[in-house]
C-alpha positions as CSV (number, residue, x, y, z in Angstrom):
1,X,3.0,4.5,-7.5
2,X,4.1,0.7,-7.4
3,X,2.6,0.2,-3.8
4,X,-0.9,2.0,-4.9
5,X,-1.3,0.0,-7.4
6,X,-0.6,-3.3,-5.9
7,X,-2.6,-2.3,-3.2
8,X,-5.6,-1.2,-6.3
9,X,-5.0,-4.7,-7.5
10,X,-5.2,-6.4,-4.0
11,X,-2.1,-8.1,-4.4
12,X,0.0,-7.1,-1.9
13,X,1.2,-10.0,-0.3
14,X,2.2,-10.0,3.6
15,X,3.7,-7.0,4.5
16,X,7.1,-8.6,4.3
17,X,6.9,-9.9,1.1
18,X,5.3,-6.7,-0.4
19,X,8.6,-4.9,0.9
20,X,10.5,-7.3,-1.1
21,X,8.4,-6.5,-4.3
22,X,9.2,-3.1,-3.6
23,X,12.9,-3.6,-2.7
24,X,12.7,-1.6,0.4
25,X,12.6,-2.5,4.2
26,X,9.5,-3.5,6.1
27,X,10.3,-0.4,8.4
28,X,10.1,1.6,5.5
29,X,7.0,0.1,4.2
30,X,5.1,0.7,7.2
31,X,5.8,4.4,6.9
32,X,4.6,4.9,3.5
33,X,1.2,3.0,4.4
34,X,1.3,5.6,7.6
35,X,1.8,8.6,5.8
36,X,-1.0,7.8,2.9
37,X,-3.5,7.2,6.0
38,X,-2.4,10.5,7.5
39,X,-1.5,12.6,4.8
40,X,-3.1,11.7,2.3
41,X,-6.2,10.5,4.2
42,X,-6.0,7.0,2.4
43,X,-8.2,4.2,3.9
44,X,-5.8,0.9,3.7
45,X,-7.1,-2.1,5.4
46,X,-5.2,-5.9,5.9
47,X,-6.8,-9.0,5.0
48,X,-5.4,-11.8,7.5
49,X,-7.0,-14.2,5.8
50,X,-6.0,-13.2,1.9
51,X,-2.9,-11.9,3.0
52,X,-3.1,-8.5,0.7
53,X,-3.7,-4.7,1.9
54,X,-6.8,-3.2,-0.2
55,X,-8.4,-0.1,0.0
56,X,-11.5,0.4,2.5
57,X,-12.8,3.3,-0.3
58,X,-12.7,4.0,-3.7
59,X,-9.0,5.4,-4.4
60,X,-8.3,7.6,-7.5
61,X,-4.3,9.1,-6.2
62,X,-2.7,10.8,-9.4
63,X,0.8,11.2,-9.7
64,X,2.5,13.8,-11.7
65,X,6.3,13.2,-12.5
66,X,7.6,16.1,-13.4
């Protein structure tokens, strides 16, 4: 939920530093951006020049916790 909505927000930061935000490794970070393109047929591009990951589409994900 953390990563969609600094993602929503478009303030990411380099993928390094948005690991750090989300106190998990860049490895792992990569593989949640992965599976939301695949699984959850997310578009998530990278700005080079702002430095942020937005999303190519309108993006509406709801999470349940249960």
């Amino acid at each position: 939920m953390q990563l969609h909505e600094l993602i929503k927000a478009g303030k990411t930061g380099p993928p390094k530093q948005l690991a750090e935000k989300l106190e998990i490794s860049s490895r792992s970070l990569h593989y949640y951006i992965v599976f939301m393109k695949t699984k959850m047929n997310v578009v998530i591009e990278y700005d080079k020049k702002e430095e942020t990951y937005f999303y190519g589409t309108e993006c509406n994900l709801c999470f349940v916790n249960f």
